[in-house]
Backbone as a chain_set.jsonl record, in Angstrom:
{"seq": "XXXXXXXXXXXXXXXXXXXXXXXXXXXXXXXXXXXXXXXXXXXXXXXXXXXXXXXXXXXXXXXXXXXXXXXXXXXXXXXXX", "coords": {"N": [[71.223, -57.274, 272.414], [70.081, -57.241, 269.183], [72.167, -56.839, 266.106], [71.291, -54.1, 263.769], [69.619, -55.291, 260.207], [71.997, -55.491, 257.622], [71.134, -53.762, 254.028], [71.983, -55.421, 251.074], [75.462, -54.101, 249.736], [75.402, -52.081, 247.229], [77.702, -50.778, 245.781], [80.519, -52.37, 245.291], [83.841, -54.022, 246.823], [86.219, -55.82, 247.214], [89.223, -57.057, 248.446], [90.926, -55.348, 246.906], [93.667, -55.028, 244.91], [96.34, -52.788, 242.999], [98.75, -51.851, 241.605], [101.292, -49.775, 239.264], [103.503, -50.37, 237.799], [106.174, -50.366, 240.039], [104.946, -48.899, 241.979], [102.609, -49.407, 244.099], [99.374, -48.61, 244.809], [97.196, -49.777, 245.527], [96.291, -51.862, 248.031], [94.673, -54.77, 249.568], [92.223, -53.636, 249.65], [89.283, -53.247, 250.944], [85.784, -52.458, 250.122], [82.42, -51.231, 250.692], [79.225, -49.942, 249.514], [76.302, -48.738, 250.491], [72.451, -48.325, 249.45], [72.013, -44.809, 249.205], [73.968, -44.251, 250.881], [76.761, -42.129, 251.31], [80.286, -41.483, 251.025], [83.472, -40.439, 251.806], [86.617, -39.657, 250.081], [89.919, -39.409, 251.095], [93.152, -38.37, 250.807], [96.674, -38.095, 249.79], [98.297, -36.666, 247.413], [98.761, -38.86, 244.789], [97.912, -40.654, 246.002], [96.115, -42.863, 245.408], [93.211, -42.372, 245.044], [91.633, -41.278, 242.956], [92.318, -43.826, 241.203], [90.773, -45.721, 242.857], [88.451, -45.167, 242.911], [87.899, -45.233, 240.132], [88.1, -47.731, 239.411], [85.732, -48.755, 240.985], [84.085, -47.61, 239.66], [83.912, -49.005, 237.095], [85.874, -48.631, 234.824], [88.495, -49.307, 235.277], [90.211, -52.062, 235.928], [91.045, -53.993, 238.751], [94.117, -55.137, 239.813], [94.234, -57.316, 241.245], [91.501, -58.789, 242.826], [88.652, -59.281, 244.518], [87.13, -62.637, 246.457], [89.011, -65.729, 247.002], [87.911, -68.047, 243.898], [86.364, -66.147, 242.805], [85.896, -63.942, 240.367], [87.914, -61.289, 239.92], [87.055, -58.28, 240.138], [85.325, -55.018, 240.369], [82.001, -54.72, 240.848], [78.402, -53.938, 240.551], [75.223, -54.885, 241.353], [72.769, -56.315, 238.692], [70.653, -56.217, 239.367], [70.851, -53.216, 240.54], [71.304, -51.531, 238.679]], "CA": [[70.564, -56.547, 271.357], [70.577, -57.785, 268.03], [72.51, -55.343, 265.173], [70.933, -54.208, 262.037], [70.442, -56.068, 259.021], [72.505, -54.501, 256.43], [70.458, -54.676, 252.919], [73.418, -55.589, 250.269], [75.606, -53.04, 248.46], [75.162, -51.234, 245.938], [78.882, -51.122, 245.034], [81.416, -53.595, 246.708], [85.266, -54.57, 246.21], [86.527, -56.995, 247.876], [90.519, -57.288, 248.032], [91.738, -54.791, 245.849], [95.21, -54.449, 244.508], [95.875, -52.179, 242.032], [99.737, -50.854, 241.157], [101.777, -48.972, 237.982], [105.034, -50.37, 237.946], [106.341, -50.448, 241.357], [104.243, -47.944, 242.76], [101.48, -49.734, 244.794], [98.279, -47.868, 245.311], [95.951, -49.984, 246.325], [96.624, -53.548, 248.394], [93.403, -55.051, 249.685], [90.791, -52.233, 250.059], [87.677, -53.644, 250.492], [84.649, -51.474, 250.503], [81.031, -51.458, 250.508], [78.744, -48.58, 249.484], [74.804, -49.275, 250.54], [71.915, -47.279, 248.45], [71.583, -43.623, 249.526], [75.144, -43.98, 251.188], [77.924, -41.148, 251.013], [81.643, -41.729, 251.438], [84.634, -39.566, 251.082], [87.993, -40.678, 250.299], [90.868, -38.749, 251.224], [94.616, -38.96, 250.896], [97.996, -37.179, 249.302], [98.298, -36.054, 245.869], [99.267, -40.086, 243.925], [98.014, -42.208, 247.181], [95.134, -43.847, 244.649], [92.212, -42.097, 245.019], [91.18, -41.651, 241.456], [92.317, -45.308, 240.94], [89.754, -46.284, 243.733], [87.261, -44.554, 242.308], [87.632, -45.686, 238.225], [87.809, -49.19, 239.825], [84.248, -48.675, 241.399], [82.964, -47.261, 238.258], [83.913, -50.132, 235.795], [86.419, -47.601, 234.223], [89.796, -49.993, 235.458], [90.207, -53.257, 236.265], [92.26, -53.901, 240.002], [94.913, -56.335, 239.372], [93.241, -58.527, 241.81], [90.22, -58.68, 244.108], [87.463, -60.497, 244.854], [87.442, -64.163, 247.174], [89.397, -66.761, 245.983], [87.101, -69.06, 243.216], [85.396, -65.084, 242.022], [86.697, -62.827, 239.396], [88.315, -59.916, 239.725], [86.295, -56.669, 239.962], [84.207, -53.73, 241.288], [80.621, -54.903, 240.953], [77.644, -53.313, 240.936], [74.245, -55.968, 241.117], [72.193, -55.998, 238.04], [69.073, -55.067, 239.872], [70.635, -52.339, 240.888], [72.003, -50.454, 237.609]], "C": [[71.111, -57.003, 270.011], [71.139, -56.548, 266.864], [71.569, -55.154, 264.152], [70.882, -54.779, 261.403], [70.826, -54.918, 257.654], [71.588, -54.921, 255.291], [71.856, -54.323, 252.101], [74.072, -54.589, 250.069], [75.216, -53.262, 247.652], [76.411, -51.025, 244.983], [79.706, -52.105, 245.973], [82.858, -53.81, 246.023], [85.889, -54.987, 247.635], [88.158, -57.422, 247.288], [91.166, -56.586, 247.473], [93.252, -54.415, 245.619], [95.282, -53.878, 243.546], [97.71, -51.598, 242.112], [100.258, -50.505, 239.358], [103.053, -49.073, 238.307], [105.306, -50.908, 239.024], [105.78, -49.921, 242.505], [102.779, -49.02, 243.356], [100.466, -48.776, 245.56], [97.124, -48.079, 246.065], [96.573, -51.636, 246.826], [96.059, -53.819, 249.491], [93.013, -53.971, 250.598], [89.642, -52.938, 249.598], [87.026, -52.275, 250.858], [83.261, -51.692, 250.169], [79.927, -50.12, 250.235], [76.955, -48.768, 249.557], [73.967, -48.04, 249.588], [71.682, -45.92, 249.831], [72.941, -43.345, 250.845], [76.19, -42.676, 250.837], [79.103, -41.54, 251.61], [82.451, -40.581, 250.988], [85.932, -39.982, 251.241], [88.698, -39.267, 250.112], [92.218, -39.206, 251.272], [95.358, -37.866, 250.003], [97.753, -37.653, 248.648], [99.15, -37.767, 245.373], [98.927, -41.332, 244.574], [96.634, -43.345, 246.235], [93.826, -43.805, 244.799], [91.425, -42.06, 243.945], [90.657, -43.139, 240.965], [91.251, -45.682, 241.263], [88.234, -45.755, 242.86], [87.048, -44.837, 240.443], [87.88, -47.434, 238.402], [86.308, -49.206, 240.193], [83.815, -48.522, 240.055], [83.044, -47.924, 237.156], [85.245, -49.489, 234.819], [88.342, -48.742, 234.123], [89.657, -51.264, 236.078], [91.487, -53.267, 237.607], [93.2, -55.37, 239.102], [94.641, -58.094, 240.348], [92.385, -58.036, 243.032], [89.576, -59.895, 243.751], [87.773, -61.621, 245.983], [87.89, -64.728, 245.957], [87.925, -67.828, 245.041], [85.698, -67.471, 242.462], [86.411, -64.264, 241.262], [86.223, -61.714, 240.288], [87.835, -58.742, 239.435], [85.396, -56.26, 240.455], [82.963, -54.652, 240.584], [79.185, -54.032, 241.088], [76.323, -54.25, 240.515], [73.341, -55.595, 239.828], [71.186, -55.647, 238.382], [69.283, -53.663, 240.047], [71.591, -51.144, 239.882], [71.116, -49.581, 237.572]], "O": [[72.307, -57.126, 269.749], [70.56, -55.464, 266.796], [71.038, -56.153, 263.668], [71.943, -55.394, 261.298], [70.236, -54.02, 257.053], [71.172, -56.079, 255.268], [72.608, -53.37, 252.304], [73.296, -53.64, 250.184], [74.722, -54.292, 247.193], [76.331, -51.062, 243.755], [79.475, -52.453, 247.131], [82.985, -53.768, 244.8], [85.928, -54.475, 248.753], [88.404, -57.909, 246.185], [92.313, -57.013, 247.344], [93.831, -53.509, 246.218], [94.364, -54.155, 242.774], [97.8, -50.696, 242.944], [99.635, -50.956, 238.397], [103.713, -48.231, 238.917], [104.778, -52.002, 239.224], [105.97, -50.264, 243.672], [101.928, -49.168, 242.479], [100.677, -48.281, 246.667], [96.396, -47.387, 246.776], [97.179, -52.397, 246.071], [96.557, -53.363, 250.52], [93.314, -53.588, 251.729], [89.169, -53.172, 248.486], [87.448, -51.348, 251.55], [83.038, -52.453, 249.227], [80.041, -49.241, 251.089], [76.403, -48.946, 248.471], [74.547, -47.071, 249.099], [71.315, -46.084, 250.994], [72.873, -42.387, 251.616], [76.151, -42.421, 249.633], [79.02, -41.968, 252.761], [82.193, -39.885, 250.005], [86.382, -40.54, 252.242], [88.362, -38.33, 249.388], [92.485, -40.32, 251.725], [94.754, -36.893, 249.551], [97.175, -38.739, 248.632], [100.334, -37.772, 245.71], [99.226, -42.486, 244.264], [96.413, -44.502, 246.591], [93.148, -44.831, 244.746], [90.461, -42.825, 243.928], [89.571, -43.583, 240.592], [90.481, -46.051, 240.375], [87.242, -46.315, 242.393], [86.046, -44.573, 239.778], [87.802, -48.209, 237.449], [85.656, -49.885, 239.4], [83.19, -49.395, 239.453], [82.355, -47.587, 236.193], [85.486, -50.262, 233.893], [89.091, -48.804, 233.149], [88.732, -51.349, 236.886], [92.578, -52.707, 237.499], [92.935, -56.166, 238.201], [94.801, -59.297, 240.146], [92.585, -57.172, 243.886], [89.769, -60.923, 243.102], [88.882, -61.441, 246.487], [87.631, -64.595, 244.761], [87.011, -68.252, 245.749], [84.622, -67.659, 241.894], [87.569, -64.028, 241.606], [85.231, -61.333, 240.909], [88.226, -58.159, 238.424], [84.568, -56.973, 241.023], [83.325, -55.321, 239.615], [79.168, -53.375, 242.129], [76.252, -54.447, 239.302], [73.082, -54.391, 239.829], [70.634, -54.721, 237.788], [68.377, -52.854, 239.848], [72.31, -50.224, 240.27], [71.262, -48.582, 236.867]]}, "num_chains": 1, "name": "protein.A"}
C-alpha cells in the first residue's frame, strides 16, 4: 500500500538550535506544520517553548537551522502568507 502524499508545509524548521548563554533550548528540532494542522508543545517552565514558537513566527532567529548550502530560519512559503 502506497502512503499519502503529504502537500508541503505551511511552516517548517529544519535543524534548529537556539541557546542564551549556556543554556541550550533548542538543538535540532525539526518540525513541520501542514495547512489546517494543530500541534501542541509541551514542556517545564524555561525548556524553550516560547523560543520554539517566536522562531516559527519570524519573531527570533535560531542560531542555526536549515540543510547545509540554506539559510538559517523558520519559513513560511510565499504562497502561503
Amino acid at each position: 500500500m502506497t502512503p499519502p502524499i503529504r502537500p508541503p508545509a505551511k511552516i517548517s524548521l529544519e535543524k534548529a538550535a537556539k541557546a542564551y548563554g549556556p543554556r541550550v533550548l533548542l538543538d535540532g528540532v525539526s518540525l513541520g506544520v501542514g495547512e489546517r494542522q494543530r500541534i501542541g508543545v509541551v514542556g517545564r517552565n524555561g525548556a524553550g517553548k516560547s523560543t520554539l514558537a517566536a522562531i516559527l513566527a519570524g519573531a527570533v532567529q535560531p542560531d542555526s537551522a536549515g540543510l547545509p548550502g540554506r539559510p538559517a530560519f523558520a519559513r513560511v512559503p510565499a504562497a502561503n502568507r
